[in-house]
N, C-alpha and C positions, 0 to 999 in steps of 0.2 A: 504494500500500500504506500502511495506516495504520501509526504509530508503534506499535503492539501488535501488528502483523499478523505470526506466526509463518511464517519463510520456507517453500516448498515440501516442501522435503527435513526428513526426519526429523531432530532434534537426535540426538547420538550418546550420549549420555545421558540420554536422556528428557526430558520436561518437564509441568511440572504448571500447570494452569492452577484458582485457588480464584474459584469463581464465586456471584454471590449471584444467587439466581433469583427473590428480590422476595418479598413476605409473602402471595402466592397464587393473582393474577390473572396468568395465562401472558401477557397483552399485554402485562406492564411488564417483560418480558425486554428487557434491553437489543441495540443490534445488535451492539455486541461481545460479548457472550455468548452468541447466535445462531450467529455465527460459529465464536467458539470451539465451541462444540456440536457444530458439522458438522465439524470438524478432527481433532475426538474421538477418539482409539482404545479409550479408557475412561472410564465415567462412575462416581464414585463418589458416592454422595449416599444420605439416608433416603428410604422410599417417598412419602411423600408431595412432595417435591420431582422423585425420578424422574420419576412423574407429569405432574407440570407440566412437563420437560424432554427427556423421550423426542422428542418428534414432533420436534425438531432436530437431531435427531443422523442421523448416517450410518444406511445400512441393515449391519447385522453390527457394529456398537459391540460393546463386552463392557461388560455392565452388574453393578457391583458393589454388590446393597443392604444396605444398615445400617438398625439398628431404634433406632427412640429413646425408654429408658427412662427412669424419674425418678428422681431420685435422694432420697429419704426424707426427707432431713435439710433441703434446700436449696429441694429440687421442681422444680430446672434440670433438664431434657434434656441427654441427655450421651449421643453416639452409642456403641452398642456394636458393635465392628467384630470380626472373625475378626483373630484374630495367625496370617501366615502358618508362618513358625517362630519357635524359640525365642529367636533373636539378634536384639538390636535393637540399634541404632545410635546411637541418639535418649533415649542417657542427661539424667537432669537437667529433663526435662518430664514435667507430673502423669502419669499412667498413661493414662487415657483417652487425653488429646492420644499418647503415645507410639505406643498402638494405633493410633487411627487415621492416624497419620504413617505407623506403619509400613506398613501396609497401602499407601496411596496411594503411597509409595515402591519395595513392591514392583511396584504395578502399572506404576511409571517404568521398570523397567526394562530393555533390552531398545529403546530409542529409543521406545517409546509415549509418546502426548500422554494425558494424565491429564487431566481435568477433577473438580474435587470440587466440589459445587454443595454450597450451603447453603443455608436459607433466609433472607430480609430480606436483610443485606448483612454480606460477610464479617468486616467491621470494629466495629460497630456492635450487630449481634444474633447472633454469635457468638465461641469465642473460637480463631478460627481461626487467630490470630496461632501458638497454639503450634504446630499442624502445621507451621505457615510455617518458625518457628525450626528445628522437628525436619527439616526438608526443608533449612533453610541448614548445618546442623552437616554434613548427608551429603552435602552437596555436589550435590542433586540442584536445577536451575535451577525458578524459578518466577516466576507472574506474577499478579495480582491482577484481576477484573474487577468493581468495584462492582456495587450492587444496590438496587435502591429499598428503604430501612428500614422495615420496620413501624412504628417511630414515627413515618415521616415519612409515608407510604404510604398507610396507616391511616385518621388526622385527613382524608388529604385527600378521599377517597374519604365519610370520614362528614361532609363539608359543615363540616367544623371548620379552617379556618385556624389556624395557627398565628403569624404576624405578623399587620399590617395598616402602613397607610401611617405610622403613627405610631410602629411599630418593635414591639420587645416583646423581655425579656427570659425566653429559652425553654428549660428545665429538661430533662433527660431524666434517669430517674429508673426505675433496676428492681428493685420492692419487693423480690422475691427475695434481694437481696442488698445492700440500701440499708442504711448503717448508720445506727446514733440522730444523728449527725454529721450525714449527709445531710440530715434530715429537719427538723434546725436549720433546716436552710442554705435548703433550695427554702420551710420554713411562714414563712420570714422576709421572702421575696421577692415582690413584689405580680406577677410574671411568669407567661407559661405554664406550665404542668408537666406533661409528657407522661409517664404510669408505665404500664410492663411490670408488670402480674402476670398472675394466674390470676382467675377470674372469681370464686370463691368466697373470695378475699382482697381484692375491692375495697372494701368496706368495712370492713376494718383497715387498710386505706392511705388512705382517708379519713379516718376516724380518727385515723390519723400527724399526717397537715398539721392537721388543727383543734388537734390535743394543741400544735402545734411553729407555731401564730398565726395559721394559716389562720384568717375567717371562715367558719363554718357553711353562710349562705347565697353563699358563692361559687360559681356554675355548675359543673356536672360531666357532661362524655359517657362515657360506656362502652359499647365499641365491639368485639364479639365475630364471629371470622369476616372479617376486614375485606379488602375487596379482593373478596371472592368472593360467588356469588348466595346463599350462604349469611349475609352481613350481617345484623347486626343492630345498632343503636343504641339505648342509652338516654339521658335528656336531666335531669338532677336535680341537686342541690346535694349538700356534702357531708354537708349534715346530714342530706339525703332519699334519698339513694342506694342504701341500706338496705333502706327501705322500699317503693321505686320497685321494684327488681326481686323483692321479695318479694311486691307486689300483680301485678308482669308473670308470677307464677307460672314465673319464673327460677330462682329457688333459694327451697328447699334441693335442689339437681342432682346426680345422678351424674354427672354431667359440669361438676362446679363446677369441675375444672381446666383445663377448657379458657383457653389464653391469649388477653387482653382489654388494648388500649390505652384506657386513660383519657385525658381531657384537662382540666385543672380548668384554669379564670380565663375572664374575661369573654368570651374568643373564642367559648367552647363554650356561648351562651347560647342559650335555643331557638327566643329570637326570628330570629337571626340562621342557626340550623340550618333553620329551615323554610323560608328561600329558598335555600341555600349546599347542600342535600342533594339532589345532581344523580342520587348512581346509584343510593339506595334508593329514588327517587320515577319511578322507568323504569319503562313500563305494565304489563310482566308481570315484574317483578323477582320472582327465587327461583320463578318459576313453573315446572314439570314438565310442558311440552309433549310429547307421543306425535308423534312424525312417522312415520307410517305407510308409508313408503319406506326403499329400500334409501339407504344414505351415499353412493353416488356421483350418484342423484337427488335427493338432500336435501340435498346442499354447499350450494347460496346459500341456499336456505330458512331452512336449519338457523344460517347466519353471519348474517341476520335478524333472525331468534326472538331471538338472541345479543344484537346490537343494540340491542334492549326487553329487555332483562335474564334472557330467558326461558334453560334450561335444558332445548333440546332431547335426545331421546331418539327418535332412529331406528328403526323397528321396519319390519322387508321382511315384507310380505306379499302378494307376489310373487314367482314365480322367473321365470328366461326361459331356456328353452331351446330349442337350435333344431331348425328342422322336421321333422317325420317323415322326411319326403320330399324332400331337399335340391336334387335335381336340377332343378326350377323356379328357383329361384335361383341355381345355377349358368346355366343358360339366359341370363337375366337379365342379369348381371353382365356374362358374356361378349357380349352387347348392347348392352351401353353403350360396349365399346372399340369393337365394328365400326359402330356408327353407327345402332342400331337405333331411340334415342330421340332424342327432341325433348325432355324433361322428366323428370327424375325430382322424385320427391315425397316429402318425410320427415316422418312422424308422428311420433315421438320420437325421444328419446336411443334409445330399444332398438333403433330401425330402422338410425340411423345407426352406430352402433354393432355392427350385425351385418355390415350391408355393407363395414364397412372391414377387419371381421374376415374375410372372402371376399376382399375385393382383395388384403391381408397373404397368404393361402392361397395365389393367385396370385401375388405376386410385384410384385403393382400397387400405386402409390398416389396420391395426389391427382390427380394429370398426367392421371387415366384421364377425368377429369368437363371434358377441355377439348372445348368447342365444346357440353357441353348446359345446358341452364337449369337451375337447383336451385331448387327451394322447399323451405320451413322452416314450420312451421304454427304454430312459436312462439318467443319468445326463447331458449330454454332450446336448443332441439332445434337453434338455428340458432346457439347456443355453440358444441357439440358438434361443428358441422361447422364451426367457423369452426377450433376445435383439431385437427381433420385436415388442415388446412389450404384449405379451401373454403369461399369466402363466399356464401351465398345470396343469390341475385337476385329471390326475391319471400320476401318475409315479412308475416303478412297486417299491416295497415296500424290494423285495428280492433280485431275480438274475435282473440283468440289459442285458434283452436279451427279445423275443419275448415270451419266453418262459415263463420268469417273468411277462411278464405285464398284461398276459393271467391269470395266478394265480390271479391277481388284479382284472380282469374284470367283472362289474359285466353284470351276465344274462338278458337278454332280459326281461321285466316283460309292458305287454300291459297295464295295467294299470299305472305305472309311467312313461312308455315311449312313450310319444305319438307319437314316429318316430322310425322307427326298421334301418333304414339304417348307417352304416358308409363308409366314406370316408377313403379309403387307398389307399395316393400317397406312391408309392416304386421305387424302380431301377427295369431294365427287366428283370433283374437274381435273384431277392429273391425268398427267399423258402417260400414255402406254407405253413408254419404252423401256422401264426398268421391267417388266412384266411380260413382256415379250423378249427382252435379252437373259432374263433370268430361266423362260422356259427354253432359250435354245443353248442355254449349259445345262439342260437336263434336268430340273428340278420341276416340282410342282407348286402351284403359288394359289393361295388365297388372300386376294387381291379385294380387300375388304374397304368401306368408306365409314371411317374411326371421325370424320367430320366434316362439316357442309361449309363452305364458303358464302359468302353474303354480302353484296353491296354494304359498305359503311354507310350511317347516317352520314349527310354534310356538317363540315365543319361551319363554326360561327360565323357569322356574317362577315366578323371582322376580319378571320381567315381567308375566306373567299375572298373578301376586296382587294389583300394583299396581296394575294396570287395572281388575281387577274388585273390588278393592276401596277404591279411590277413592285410591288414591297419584298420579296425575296430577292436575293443575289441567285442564288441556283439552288433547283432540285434534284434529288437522285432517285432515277426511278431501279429499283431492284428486278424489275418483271413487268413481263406485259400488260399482266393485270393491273398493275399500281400504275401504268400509263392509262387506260384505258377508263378504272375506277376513279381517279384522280378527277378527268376529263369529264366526267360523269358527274359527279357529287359537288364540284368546287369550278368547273371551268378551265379554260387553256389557262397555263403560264403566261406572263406577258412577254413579247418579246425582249426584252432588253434581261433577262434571266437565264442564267447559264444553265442549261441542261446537258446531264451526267446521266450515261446509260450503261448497264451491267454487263449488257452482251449485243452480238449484234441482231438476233431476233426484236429487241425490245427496244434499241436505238431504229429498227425498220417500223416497229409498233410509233414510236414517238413520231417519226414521219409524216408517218398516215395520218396524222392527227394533227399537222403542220407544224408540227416544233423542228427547229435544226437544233443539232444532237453536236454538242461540241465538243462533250469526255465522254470514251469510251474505257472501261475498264480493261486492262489487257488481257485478266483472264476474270472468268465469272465467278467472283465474290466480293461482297461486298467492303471489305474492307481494302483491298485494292482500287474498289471505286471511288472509296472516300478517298485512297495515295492520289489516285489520280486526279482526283479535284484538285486536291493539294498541289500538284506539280501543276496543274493549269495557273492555279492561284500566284503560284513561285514566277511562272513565265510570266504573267501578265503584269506584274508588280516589276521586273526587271524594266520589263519595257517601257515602261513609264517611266521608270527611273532613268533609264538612258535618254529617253526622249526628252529628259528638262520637264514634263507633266507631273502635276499631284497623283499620289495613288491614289485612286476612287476606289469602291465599291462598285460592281454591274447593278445594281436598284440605283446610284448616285446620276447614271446617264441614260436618256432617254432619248435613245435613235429613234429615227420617222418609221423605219422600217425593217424587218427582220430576214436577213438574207436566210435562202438554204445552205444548208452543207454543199459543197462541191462534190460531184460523182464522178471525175475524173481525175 
């Protein structure tokens, strides 16, 4: 147990735990914040922190949200919480902190574990200390879990260091509230200077430091969104910083208050940014990939896409339900305990996934597949049955398709096989070729349908509109059907959206349907489809770059018109 690890049994007075949840990227949760997460009986935090902190928490947490308005005078966020009643405890701190003290105190009490997430780190980019005070005056215990700063967080993420080996004296600095003293103190200093504002205040805090000794031409990043595929960087001095995001058509923004780490001194120079800028320069960074799958087919794809920076979007255009007619599959099933196969065969997750939902019915489970052979027709399919607990003994070795595992299989031979039959549960629409290559090695096949395919409901409106009106960068269609269903339920792709096809059957499917097909996977799976998006994303971003153009996004430009592929 670590030195922070909260014992088993509930505290008999509650306990609160202030957690910083980092400046936006959910993998820089720490693992003691993880933890505490999952210990949770209540999370208090604003929505957008929730957000990034739900998926760790238990299932039945109580979730308490706060809205964060601005306050006029200052322009700090200052959470507004509900006062449960009218007595508070937590005399002697400003108002806000008392509210939300009290609040987080009521929910202590009663032995619940509290968690109040904040965003960056509780120390640093909030001022969390007062809760903390209002929670020491009532007696209620608490415990602290840092959190990566947005000023630390930030720089690192936009390719900006903040030291180097010859050291550097490094400034933190939040205009907001930075007095004419302050501003002495960091335009005096030849060191970095890292300043919290608003995006439509960076250059009056530029301004500050030239007025208070800064040089003009001293480097300057401004760094909006940081952490998230939402990023954005600018790279200017203070004297051009100005003018830089007024030619980036940045401001004048409704959204000038969005908050922006700066970093002004030699570190953030752009020489030194164009090699050090590891996660804006990711192949499909801030891209709007469509994945055409339901979320429990699209988990590693979709953690991929992620990978390359991309901003997968799941979209099931498919249902699976099962068969009209069940009692072939009960036949089936109950054949595999009495010894009726030599082989069963799994064509997907759906396949595997039904049969274990009939073993479950029964009362069966893995023990039941001792003594027959299993095939997997692909990685994915032969996951799925490794998490049943069943590892497959042939998985095709080559192409990952039917076609592959037929290459694997071996021939019927009466002498080592004391049972010629295999088991193949499928969907009602697969094609016949594993079934017909399997009888002409000799075997027998009960070629059964373990479940029914189904147009998906359409997605949300909001869905449809993006797709058909060019709000994705590209989509990947896996299969003819996910072209086809797609096409059906949501509408065409817009043109200006890259489309990514698995094979050349489904890039001829995309066609028909008037999409030019730009990636093709080299061989049919999908996690090469997703490489290859990538290496499209890698070329398309070079060539920009050579050409003197900004890297865009394909949703950022909208051509009149949508050429074909070339067929020569």
């Amino acid at each position: 147990m670590s030195p922070t690890t909260l014992p088993a049994a509930r505290p008999e007075h509650g306990h609160v735990t202030f957690l910083g949840a980092g400046p936006g990227d959910p993998g820089l949760l720490t693992l003691r914040a993880v933890e505490a997460l999952g210990n949770a009986d209540v999370l208090v935090a604003e929505p957008d922190v929730l957000d990034m902190i739900q998926t760790h928490a238990r299932p039945g947490v109580s979730v308490v949200p706060t809205e964060v308005s601005s306050d006029a005078s200052t322009g700090a966020g200052a959470p507004q919480l509900t006062v449960v009643d009218g007595t508070s405890t937590t005399v002697g701190v400003p108002a806000a902190a008392r509210d939300a003290a009290h609040l987080v105190m009521e929910a202590a009490r009663g032995g619940r574990r509290v968690v109040r997430a904040v965003s960056g780190d509780p120390g640093l980019d909030t001022d969390a200390a007062e809760e903390m005070l209002a929670c020491a005056a009532a007696g209620v215990p608490f415990e602290v879990v840092p959190g990566v700063a947005a000023a630390t967080g930030v720089p690192a993420y936009a390719g900006v260091p903040l030291r180097d080996a010859q050291g550097a004296d490094v400034r933190f600095v939040d205009a907001r509230t930075a007095s004419a003293r302050c501003w002495t103190e960091v335009g005096a200093s030849d060191g970095t200077v890292v300043v919290s504002t608003a995006l439509d205040s960076v250059a009056a805090a530029a301004a500050e430091l030239v007025s208070a000794g800064r040089k003009p031409d001293t480097p300057m990043t401004v760094t909006v969104a940081g952490t998230t595929t939402r990023q954005r960087t600018w790279s200017a001095t203070l004297g051009t910083i100005a003018q830089t995001l007024k030619q980036a058509k940045v401001l004048p923004s409704p959204e000038g208050g969005r908050p922006v780490i700066a970093v002004v001194g030699e570190r953030s120079a752009p020489a030194r940014r164009d090699q050090l800028s590891w996660f804006e320069s990711k192949p499909l960074f801030g891209w709007k990939v469509l994945v055409p799958r339901t979320k429990e087919q699209a988990a590693s794809l979709s953690d991929q896409l992620r990978s390359y920076g991309a901003v997968p979007h799941e979209v099931p255009t498919i249902a699976v339900e099962p068969p009209r007619t069940p009692q072939q599959m009960e036949r089936a099933v109950k054949g595999l305990v009495t010894g009726r196969y030599e082989w069963i065969a799994f064509t997907s997750v759906n396949a595997v996934k039904a049969v274990r939902e009939k073993f479950e019915e029964y009362g069966l489970d893995a023990r039941a597949f001792a003594g027959i052979k299993v095939a997997a027709v692909g990685e994915q399919t032969a996951a799925a049955l490794i998490d049943f607990g069943v590892k497959p003994d042939l998985v095709p070795s080559g192409e990952q398709s039917a076609a592959g595992l037929l290459e694997d299989w071996p021939p019927y031979d009466p002498v080592f096989d004391p049972i010629d039959r295999v088991f193949l549960p499928r969907a009602d629409i697969a094609t016949e070729t594993l079934v017909a290559g399997l009888i002409e090695l000799g075997w027998e096949v009960d070629d059964v349908t373990a479940y029914r395919t189904v147009r998906a409901s359409p997605p949300p409106q909001e869905t449809r509109e993006a797709i058909k009106g060019g709000g994705f960068d590209a989509v990947l269609f896996t299969s003819s059907s996910t072209v086809r269903n797609l096409v059906g339920i949501a509408g065409k792709p817009h043109n200006v959206t890259i489309i990514a096809c698995i094979g050349p059957a489904t890039a001829k499917t995309a066609e028909e349907h008037g999409l030019r097909v730009d990636v093709m996977a080299p061989e049919p799976s999908v996690h090469k489809l997703a490489e290859a998006l990538a290496a499209f994303g890698t070329k398309r971003r070079t060539a920009a770059l050579e050409a003197g153009d900004p890297v865009t996004r394909p949703s950022e430009r909208r051509p009149g018109a949508r050429r074909r592929r070339s067929t020569t």
